[in-house]
N, CA, C and O atoms as a GROMACS GRO file, in nm:
protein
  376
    1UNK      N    1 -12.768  -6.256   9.385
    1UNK     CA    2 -12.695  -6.216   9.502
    1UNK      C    3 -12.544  -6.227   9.481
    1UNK      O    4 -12.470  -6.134   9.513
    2UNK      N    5 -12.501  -6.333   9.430
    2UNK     CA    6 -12.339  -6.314   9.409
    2UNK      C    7 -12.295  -6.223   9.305
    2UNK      O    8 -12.179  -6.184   9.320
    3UNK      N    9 -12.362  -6.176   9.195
    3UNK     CA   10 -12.373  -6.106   9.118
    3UNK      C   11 -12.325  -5.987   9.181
    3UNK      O   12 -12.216  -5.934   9.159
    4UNK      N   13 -12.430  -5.940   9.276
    4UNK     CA   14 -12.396  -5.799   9.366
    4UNK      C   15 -12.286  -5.822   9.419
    4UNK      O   16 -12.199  -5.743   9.381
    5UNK      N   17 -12.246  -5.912   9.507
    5UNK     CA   18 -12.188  -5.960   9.599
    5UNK      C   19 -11.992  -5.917   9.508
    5UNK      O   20 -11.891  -5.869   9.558
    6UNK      N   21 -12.023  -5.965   9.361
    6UNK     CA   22 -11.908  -5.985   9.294
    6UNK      C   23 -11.864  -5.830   9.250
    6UNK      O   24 -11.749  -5.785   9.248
    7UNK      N   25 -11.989  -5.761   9.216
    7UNK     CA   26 -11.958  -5.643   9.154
    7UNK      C   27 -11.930  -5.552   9.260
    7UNK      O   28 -11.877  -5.450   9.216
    8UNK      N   29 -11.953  -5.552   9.431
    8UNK     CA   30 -11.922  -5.452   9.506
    8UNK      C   31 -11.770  -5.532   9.521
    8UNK      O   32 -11.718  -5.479   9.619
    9UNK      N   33 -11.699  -5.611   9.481
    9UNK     CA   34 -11.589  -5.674   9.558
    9UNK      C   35 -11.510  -5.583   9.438
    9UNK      O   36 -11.401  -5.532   9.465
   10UNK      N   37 -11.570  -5.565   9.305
   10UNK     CA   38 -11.444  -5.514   9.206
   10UNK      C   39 -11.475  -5.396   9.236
   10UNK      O   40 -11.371  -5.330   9.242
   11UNK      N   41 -11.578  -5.325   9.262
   11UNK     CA   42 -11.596  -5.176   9.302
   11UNK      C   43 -11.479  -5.175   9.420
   11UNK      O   44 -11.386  -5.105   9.379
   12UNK      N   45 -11.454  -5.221   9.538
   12UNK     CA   46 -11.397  -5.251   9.624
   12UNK      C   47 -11.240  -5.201   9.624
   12UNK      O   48 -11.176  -5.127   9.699
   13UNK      N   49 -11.200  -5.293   9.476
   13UNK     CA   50 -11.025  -5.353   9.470
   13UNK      C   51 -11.015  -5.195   9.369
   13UNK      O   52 -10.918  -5.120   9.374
   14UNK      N   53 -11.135  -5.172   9.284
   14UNK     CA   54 -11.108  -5.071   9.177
   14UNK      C   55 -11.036  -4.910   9.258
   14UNK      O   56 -10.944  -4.840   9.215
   15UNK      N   57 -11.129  -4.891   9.401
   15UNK     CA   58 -11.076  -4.803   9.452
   15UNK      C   59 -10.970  -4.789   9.528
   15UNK      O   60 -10.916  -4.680   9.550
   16UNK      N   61 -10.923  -4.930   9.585
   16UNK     CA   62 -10.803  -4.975   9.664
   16UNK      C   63 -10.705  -4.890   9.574
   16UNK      O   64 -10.652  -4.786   9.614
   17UNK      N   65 -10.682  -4.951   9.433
   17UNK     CA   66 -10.619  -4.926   9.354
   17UNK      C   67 -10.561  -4.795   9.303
   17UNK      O   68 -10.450  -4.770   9.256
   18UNK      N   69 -10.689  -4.705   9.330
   18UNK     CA   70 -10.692  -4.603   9.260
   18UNK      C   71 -10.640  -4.517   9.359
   18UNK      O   72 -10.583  -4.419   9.310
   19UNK      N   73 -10.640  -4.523   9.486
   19UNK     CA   74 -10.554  -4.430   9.628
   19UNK      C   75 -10.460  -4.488   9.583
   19UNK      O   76 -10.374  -4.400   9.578
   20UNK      N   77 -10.400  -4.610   9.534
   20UNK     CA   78 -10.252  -4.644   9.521
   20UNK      C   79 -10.179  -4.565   9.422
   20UNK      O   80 -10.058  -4.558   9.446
   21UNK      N   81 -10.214  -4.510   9.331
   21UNK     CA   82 -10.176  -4.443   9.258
   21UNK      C   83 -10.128  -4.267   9.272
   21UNK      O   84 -10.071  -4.200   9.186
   22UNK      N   85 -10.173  -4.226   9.408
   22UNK     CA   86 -10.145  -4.110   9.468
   22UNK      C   87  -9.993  -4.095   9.564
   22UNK      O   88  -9.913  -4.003   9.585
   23UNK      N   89 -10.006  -4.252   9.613
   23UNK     CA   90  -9.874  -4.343   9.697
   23UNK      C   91  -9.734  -4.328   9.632
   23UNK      O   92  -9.628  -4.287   9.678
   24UNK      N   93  -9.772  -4.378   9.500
   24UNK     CA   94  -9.634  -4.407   9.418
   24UNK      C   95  -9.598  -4.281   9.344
   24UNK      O   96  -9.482  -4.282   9.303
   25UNK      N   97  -9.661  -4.182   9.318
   25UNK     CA   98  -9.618  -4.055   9.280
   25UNK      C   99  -9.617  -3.929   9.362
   25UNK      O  100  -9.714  -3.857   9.383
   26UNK      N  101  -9.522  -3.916   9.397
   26UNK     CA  102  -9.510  -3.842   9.508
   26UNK      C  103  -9.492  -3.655   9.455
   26UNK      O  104  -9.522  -3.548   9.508
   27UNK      N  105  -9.441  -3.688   9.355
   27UNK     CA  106  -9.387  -3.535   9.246
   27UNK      C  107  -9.472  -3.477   9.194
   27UNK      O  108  -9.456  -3.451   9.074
   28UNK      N  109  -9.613  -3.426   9.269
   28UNK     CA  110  -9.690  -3.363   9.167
   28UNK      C  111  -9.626  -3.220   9.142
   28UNK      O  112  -9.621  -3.169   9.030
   29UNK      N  113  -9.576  -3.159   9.259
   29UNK     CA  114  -9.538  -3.006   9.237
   29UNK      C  115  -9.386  -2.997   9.291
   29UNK      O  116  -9.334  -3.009   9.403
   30UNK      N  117  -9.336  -2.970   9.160
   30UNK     CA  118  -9.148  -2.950   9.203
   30UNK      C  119  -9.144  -2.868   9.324
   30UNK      O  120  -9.234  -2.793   9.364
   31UNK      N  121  -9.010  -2.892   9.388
   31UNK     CA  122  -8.998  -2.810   9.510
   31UNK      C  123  -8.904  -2.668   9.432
   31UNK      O  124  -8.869  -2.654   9.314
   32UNK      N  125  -8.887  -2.596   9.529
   32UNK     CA  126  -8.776  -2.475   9.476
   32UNK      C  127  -8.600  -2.481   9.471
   32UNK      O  128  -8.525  -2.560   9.528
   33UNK      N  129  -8.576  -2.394   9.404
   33UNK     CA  130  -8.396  -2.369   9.363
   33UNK      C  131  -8.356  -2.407   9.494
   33UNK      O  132  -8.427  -2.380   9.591
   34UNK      N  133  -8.236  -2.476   9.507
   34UNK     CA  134  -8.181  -2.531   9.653
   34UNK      C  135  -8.018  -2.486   9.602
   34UNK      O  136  -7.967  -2.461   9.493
   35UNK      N  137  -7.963  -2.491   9.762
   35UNK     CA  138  -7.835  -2.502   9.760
   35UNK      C  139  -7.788  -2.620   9.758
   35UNK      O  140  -7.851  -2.723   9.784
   36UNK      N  141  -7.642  -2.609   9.717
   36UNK     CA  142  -7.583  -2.794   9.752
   36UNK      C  143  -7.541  -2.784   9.846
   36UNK      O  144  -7.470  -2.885   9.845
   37UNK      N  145  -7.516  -2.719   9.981
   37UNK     CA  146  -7.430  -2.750  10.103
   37UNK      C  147  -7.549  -2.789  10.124
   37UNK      O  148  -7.546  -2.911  10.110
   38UNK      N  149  -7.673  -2.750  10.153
   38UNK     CA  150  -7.770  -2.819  10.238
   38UNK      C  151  -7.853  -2.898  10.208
   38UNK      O  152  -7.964  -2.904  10.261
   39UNK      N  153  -7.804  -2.992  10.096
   39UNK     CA  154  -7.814  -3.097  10.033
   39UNK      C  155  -7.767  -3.211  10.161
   39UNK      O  156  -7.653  -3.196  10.205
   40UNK      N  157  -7.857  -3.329  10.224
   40UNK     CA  158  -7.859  -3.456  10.298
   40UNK      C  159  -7.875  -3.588  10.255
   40UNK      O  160  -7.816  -3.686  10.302
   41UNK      N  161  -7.947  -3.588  10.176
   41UNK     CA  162  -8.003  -3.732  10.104
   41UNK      C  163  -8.047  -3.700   9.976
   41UNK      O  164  -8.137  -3.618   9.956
   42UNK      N  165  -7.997  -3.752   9.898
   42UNK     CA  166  -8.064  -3.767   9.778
   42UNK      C  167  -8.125  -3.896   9.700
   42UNK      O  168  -8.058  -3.999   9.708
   43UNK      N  169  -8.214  -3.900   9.645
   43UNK     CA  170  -8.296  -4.004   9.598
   43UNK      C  171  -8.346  -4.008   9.500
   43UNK      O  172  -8.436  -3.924   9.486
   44UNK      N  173  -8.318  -4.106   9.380
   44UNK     CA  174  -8.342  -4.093   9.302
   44UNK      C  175  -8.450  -4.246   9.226
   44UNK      O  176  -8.412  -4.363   9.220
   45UNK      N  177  -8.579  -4.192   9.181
   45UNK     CA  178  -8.698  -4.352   9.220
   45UNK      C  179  -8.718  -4.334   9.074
   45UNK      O  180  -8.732  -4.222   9.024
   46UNK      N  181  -8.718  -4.425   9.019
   46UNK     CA  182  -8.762  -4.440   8.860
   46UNK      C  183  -8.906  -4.458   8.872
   46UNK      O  184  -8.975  -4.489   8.968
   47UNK      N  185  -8.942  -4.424   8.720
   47UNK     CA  186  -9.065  -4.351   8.675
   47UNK      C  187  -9.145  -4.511   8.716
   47UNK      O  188  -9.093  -4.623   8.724
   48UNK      N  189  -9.260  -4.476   8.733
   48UNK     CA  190  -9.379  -4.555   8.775
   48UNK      C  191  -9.465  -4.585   8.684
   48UNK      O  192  -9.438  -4.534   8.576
   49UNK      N  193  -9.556  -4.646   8.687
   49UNK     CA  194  -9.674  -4.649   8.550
   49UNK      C  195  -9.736  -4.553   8.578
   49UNK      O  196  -9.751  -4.499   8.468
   50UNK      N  197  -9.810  -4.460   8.692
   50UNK     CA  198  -9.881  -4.379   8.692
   50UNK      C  199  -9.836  -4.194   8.707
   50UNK      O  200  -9.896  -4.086   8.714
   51UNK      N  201  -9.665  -4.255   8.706
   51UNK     CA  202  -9.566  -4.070   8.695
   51UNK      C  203  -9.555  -4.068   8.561
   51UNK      O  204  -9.555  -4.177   8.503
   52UNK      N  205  -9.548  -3.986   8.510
   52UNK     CA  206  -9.455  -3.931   8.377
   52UNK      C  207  -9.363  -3.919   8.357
   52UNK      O  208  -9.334  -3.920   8.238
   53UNK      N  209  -9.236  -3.896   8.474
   53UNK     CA  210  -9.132  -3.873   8.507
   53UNK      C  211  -9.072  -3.950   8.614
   53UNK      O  212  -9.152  -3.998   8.695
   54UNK      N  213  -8.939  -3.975   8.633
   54UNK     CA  214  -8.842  -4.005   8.714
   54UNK      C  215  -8.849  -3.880   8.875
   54UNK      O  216  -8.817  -3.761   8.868
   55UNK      N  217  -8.898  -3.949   9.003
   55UNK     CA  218  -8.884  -3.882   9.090
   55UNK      C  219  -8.784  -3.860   9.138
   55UNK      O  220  -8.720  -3.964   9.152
   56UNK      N  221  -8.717  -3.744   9.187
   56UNK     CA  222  -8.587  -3.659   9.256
   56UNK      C  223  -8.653  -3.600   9.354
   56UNK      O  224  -8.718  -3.496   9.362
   57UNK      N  225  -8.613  -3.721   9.457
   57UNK     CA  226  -8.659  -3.625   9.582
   57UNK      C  227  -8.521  -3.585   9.694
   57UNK      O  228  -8.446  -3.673   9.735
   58UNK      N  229  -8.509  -3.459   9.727
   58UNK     CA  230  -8.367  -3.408   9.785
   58UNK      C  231  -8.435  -3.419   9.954
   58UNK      O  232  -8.555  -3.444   9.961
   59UNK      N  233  -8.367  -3.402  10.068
   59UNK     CA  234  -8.371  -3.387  10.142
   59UNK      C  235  -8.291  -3.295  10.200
   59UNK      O  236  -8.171  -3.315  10.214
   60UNK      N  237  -8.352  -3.182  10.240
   60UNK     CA  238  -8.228  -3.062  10.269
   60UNK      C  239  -8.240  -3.026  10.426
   60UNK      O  240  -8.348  -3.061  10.474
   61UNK      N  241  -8.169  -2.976  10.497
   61UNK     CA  242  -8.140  -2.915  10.592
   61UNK      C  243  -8.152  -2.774  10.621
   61UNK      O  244  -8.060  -2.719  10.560
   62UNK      N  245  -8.197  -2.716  10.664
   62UNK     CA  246  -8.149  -2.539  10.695
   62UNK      C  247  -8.171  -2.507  10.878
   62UNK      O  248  -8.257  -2.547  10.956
   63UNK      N  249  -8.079  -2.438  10.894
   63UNK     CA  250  -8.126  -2.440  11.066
   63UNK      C  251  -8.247  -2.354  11.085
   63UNK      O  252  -8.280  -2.377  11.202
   64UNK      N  253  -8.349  -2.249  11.025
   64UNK     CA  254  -8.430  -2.213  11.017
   64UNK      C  255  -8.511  -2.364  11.035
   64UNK      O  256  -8.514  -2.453  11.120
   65UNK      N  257  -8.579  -2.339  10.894
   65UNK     CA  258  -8.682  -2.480  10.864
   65UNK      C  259  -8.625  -2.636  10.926
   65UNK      O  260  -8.726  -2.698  10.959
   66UNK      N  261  -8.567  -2.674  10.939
   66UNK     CA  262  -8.470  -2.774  10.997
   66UNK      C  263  -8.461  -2.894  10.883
   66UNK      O  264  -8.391  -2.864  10.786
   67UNK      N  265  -8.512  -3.008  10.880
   67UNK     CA  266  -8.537  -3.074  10.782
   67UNK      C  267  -8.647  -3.078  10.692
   67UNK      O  268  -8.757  -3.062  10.745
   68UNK      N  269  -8.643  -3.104  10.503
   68UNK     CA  270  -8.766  -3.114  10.471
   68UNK      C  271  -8.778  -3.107  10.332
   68UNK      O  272  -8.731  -3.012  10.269
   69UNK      N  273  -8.862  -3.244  10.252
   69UNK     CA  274  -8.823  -3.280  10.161
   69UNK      C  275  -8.861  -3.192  10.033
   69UNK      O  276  -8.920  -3.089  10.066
   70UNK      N  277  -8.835  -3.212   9.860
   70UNK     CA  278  -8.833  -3.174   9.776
   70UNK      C  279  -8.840  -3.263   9.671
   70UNK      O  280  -8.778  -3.369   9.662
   71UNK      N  281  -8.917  -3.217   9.592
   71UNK     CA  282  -8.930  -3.289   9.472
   71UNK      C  283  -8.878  -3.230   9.347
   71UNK      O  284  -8.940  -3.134   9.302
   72UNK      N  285  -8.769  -3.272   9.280
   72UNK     CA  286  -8.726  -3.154   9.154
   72UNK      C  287  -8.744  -3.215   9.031
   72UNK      O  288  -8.769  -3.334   9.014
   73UNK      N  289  -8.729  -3.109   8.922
   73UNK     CA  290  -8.781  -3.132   8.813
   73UNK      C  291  -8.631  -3.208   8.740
   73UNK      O  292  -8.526  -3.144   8.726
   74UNK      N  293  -8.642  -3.312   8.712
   74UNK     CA  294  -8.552  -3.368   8.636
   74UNK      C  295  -8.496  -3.298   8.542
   74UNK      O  296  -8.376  -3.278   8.560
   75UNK      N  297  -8.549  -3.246   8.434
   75UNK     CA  298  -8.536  -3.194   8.247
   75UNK      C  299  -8.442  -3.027   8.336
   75UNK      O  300  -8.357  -2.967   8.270
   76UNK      N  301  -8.472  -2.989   8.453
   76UNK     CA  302  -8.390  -2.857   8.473
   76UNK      C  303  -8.240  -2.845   8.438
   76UNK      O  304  -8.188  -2.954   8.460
   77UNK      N  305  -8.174  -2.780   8.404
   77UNK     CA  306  -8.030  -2.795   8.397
   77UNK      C  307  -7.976  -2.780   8.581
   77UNK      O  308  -7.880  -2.850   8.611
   78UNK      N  309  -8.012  -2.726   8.648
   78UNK     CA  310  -7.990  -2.706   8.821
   78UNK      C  311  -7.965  -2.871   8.868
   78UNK      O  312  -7.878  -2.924   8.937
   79UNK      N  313  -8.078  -2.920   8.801
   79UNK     CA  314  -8.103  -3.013   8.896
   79UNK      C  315  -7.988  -3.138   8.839
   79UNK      O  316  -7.939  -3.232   8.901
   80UNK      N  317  -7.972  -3.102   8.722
   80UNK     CA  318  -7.863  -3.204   8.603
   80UNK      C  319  -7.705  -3.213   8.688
   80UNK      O  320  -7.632  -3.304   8.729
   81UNK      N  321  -7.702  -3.048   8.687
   81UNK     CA  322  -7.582  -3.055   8.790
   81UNK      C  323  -7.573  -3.064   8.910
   81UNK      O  324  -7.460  -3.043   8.954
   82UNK      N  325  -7.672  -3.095   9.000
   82UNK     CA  326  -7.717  -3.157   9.144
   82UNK      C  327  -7.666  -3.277   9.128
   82UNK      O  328  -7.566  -3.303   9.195
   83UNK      N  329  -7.719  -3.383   9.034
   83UNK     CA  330  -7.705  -3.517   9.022
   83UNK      C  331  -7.599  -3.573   9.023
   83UNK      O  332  -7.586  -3.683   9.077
   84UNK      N  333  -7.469  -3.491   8.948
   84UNK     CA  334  -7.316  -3.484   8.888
   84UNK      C  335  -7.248  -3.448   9.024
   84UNK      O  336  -7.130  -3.482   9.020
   85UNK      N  337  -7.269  -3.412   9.097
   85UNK     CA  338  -7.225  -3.274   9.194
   85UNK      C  339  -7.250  -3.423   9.284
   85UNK      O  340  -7.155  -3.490   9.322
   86UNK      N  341  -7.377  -3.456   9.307
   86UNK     CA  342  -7.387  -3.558   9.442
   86UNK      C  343  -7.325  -3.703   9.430
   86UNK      O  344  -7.309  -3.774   9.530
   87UNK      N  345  -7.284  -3.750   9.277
   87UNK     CA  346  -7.245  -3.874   9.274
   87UNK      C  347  -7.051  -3.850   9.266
   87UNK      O  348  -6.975  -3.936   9.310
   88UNK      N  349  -7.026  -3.782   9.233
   88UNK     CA  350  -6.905  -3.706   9.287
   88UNK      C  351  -6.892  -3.677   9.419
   88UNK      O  352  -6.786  -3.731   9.447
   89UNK      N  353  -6.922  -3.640   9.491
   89UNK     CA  354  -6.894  -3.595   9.644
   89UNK      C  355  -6.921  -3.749   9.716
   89UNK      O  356  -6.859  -3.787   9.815
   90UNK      N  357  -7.027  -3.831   9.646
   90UNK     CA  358  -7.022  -3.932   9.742
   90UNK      C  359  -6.932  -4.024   9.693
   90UNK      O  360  -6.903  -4.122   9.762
   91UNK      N  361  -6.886  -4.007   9.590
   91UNK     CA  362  -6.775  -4.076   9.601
   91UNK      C  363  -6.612  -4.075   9.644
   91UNK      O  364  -6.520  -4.156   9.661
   92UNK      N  365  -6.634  -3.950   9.648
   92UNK     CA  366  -6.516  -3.908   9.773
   92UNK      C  367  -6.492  -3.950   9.882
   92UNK      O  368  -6.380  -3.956   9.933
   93UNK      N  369  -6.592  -3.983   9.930
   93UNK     CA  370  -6.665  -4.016  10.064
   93UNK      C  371  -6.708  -3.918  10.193
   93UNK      O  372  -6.682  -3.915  10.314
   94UNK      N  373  -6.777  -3.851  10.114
   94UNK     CA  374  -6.781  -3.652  10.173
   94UNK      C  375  -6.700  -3.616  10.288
   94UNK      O  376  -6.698  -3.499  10.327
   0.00000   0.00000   0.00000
């Protein structure tokens, strides 16, 4: 009986685990080409054990769509000069 008892508890934690891994990677599918005026937040989350990559997630604005996030591909040259472009302007103090 504890036997069972032990092996449904790691069956248990094994799957806890395994939805956690959907949590912390948020970047499965890059978002599309953006502008920088409607650039709001930018965020930048280092790579995880279960990403491959460094997440870039933008938060943009448009008065159409209104707010709504993005995930970009790091290795792009677009997104290289997004990064340059946003740590510059905030240090201006926009």
């Amino acid at each position: 009986m504890k036997l069972l008892t032990a092996a449904l508890l790691l069956l248990f934690i094994a799957m806890c685990l395994a939805s956690a891994d959907g949590v912390k990677c948020k970047c499965s599918r890059k978002g599309p080409k953006i502008r920088f005026s409607n650039v709001r937040k930018l965020e930048v989350k280092p790579r995880y054990p279960f990403c491959v990559e460094e997440m870039i997630i933008v938060t943009l604005w448009t008065r159409v769509r209104g707010e709504q996030q993005h995930c970009l591909n790091p290795k792009r040259q677009n997104t290289v000069r997004l990064l340059k472009w946003y740590r510059v302007w905030k240090e201006k103090g926009r």
